[in-house]
MDTraj code that builds the backbone (N, CA, C; nanometers):
import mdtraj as md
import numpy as np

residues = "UNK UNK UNK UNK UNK UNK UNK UNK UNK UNK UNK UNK UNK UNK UNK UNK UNK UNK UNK UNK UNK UNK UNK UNK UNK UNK UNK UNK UNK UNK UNK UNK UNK UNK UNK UNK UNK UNK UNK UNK UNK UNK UNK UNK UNK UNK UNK UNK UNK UNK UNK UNK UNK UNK UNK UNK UNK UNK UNK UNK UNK UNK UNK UNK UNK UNK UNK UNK UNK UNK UNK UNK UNK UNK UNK UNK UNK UNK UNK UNK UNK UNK UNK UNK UNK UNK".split()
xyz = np.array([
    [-1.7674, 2.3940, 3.1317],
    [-1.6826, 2.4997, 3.0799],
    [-1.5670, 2.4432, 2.9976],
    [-1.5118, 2.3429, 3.0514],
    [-1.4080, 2.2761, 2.9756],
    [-1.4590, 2.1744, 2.8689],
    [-1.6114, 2.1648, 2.8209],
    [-1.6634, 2.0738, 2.7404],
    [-1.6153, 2.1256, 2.6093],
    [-1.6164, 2.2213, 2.5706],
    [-1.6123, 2.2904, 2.4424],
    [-1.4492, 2.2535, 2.3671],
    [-1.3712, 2.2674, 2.4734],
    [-1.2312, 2.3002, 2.4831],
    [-1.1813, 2.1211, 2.4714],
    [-1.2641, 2.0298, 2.5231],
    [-1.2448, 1.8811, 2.5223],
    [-1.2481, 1.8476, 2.3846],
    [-1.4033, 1.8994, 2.3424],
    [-1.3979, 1.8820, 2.1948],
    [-1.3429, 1.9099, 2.0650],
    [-1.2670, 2.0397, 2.0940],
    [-1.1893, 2.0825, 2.0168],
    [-1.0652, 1.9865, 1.9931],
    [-1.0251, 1.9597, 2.1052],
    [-0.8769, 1.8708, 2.1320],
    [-0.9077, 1.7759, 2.0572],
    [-1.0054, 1.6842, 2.0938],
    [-1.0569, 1.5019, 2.0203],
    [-1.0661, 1.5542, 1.8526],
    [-1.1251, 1.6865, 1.7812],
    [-1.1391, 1.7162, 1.7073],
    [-1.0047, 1.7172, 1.6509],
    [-0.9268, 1.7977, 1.6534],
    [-0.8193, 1.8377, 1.6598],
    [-0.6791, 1.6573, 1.6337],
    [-0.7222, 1.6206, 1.7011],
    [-0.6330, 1.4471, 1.7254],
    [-0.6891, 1.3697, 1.6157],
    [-0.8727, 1.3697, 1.5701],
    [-0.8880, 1.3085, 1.4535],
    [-0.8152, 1.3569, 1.3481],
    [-0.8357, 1.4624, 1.3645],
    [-0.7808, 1.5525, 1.2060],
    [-0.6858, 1.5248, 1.1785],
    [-0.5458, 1.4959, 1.2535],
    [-0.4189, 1.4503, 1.2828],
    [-0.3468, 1.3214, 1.2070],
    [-0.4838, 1.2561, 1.3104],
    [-0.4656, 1.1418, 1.2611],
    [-0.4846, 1.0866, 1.0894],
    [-0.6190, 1.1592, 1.0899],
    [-0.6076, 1.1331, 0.9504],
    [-0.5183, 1.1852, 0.8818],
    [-0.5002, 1.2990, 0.8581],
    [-0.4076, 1.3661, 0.7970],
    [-0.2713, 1.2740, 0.7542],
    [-0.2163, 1.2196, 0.9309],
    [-0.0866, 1.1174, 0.8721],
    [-0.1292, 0.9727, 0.8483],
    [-0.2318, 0.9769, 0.8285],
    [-0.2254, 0.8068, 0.7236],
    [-0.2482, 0.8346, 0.5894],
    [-0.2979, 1.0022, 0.5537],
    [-0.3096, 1.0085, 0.3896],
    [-0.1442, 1.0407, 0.3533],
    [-0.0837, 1.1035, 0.4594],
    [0.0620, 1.1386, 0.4363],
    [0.1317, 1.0247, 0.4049],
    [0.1152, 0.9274, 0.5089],
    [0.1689, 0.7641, 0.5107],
    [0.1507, 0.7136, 0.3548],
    [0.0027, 0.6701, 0.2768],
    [-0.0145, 0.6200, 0.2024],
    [0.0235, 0.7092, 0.0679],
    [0.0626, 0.8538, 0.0648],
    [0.0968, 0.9118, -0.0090],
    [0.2897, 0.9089, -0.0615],
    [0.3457, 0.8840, 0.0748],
    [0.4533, 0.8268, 0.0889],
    [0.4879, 0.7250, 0.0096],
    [0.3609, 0.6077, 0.0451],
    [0.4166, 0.4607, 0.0041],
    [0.3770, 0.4654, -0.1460],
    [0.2434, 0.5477, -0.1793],
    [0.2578, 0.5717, -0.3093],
    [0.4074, 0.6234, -0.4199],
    [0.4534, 0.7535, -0.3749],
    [0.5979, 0.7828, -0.4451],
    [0.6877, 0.6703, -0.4293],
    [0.7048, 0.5999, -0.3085],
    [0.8198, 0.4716, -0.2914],
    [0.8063, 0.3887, -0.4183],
    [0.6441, 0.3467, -0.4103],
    [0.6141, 0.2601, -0.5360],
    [0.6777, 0.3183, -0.6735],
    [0.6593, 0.4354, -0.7361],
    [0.6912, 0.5148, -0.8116],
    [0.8581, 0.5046, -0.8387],
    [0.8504, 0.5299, -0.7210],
    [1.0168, 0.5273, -0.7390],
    [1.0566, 0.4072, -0.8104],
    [1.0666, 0.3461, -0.7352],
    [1.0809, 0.1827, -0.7558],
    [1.0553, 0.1333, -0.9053],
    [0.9828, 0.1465, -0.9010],
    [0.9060, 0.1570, -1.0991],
    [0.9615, 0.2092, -1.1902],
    [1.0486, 0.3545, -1.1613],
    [1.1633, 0.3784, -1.2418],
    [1.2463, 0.3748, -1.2062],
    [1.2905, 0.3161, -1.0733],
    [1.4447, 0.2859, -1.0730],
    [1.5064, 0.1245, -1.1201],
    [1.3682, 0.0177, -1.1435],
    [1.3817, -0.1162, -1.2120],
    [1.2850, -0.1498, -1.2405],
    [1.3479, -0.1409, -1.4582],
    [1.2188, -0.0974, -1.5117],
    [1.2245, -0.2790, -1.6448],
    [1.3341, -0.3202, -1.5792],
    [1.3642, -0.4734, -1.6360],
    [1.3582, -0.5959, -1.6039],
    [1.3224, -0.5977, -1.4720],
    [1.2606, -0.7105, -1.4198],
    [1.1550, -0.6897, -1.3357],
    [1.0121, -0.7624, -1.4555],
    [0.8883, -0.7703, -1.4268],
    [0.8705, -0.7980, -1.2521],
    [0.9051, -0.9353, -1.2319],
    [0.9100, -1.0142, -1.1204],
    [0.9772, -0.9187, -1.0054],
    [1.0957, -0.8503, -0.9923],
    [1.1184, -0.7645, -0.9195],
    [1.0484, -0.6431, -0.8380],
    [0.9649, -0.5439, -0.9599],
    [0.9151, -0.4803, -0.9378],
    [0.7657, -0.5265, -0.8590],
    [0.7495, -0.6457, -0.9222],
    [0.5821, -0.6427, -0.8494],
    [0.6291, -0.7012, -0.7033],
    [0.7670, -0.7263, -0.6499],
    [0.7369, -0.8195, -0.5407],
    [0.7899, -0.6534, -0.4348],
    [0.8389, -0.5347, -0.5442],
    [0.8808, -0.4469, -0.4482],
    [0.7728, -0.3335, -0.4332],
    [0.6244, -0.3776, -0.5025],
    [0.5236, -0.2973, -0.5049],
    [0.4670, -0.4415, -0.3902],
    [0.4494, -0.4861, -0.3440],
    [0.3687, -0.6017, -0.2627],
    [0.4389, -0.5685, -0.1481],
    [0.5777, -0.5704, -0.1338],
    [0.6484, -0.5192, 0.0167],
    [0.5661, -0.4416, 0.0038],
    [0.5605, -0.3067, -0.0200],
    [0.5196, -0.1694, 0.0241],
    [0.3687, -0.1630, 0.0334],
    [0.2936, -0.2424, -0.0627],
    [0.1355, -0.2412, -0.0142],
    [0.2040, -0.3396, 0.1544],
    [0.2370, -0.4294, 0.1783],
    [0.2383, -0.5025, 0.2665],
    [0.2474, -0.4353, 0.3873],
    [0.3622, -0.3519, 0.3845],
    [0.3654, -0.2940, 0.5006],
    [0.2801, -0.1767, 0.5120],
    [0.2095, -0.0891, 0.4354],
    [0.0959, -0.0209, 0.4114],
    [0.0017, -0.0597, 0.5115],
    [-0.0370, -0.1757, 0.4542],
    [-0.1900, -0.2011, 0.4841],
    [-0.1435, -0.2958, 0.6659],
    [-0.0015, -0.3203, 0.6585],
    [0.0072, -0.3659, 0.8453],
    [-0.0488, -0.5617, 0.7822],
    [-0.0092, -0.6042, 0.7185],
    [-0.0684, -0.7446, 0.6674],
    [0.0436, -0.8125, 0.6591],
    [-0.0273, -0.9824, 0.7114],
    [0.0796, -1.0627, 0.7419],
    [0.1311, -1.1294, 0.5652],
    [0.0315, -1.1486, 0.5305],
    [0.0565, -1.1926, 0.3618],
    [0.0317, -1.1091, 0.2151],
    [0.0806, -1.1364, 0.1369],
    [0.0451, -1.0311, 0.0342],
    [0.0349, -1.1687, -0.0888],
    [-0.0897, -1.1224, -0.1927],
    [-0.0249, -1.2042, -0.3474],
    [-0.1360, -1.1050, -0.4419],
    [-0.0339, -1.1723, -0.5527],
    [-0.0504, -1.0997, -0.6784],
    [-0.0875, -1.2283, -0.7649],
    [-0.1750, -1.1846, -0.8140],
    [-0.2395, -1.2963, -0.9317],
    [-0.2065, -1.1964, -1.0759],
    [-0.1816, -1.2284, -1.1534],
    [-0.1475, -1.2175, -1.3059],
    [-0.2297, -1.2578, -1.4316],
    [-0.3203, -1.1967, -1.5096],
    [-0.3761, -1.2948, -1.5794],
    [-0.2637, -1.2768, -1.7114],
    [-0.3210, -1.3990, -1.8179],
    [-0.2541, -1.4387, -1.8772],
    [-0.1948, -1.3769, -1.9672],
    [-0.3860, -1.3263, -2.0132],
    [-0.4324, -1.2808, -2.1379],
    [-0.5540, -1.2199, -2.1203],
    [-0.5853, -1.1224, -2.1433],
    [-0.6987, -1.0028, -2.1588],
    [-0.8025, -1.1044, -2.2440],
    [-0.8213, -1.1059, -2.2842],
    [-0.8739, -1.1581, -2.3745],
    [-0.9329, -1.3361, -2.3271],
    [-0.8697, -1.4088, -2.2453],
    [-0.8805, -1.5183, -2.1923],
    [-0.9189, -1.5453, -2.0665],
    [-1.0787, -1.6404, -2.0388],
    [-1.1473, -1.6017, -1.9360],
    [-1.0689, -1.5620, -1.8136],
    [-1.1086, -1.5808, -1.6997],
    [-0.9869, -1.5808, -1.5509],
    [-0.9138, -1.6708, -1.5302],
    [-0.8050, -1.6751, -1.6183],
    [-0.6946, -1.7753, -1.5832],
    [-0.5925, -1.7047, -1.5035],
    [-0.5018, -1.7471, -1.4290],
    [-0.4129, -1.6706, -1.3507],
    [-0.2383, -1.7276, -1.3555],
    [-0.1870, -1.6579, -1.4105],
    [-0.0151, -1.7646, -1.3831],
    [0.0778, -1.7484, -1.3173],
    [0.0109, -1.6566, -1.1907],
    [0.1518, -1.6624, -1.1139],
    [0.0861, -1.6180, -0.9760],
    [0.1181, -1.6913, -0.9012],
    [0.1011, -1.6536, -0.7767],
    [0.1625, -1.6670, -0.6752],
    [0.2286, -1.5175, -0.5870],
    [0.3827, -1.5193, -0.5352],
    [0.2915, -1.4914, -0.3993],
    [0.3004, -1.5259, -0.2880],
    [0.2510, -1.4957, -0.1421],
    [0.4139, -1.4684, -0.0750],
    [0.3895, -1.3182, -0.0131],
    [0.5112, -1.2560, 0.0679],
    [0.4866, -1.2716, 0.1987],
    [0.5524, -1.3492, 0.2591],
    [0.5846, -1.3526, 0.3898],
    [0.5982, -1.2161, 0.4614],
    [0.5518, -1.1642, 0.5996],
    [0.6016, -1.0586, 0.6807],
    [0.6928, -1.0784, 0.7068],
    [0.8085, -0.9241, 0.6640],
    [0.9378, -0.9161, 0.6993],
    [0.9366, -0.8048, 0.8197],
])
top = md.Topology()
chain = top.add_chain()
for i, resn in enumerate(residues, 1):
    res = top.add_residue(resn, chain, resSeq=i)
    for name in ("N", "CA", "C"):
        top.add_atom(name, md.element.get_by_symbol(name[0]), res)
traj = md.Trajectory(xyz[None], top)
């Protein structure tokens, strides 16, 4: 009798759940945004304040960003910054 009523609940807690990790990542999306127009002059700044926020996103101990050079020039890469967990 209470089977129906179990399932609803577990039903009910997925839905939830998901719901606040699209909320979460929708969040960290605008932060990024923000960020992007609130410093729009240093390259190096912005990507290390888009790497915090994937970082703490994704719950990860390291983050890096590879850069290529040139579009046009096979996979060369010139910068590679690894963020420590803060």
């Amino acid at each position: 009798m209470y089977l129906p009523f179990c399932g609803i609940a577990i039903s009910n807690a997925q839905l939830f759940a998901a719901s606040r990790k699209e909320y979460d990542r929708s969040r960290a999306l605008l932060e990024v945004v923000n960020d992007l127009f609130e410093e729009q002059t240093d390259l190096e700044k912005i990507v290390r304040k888009i790497m915090h926020r994937a970082q703490t996103l994704l719950k990860c101990e390291r983050c890096s960003v590879q850069l290529l050079e040139d579009i046009e020039s096979p996979v060369h890469f010139t910068r590679f910054a690894p963020l420590p967990l803060t």
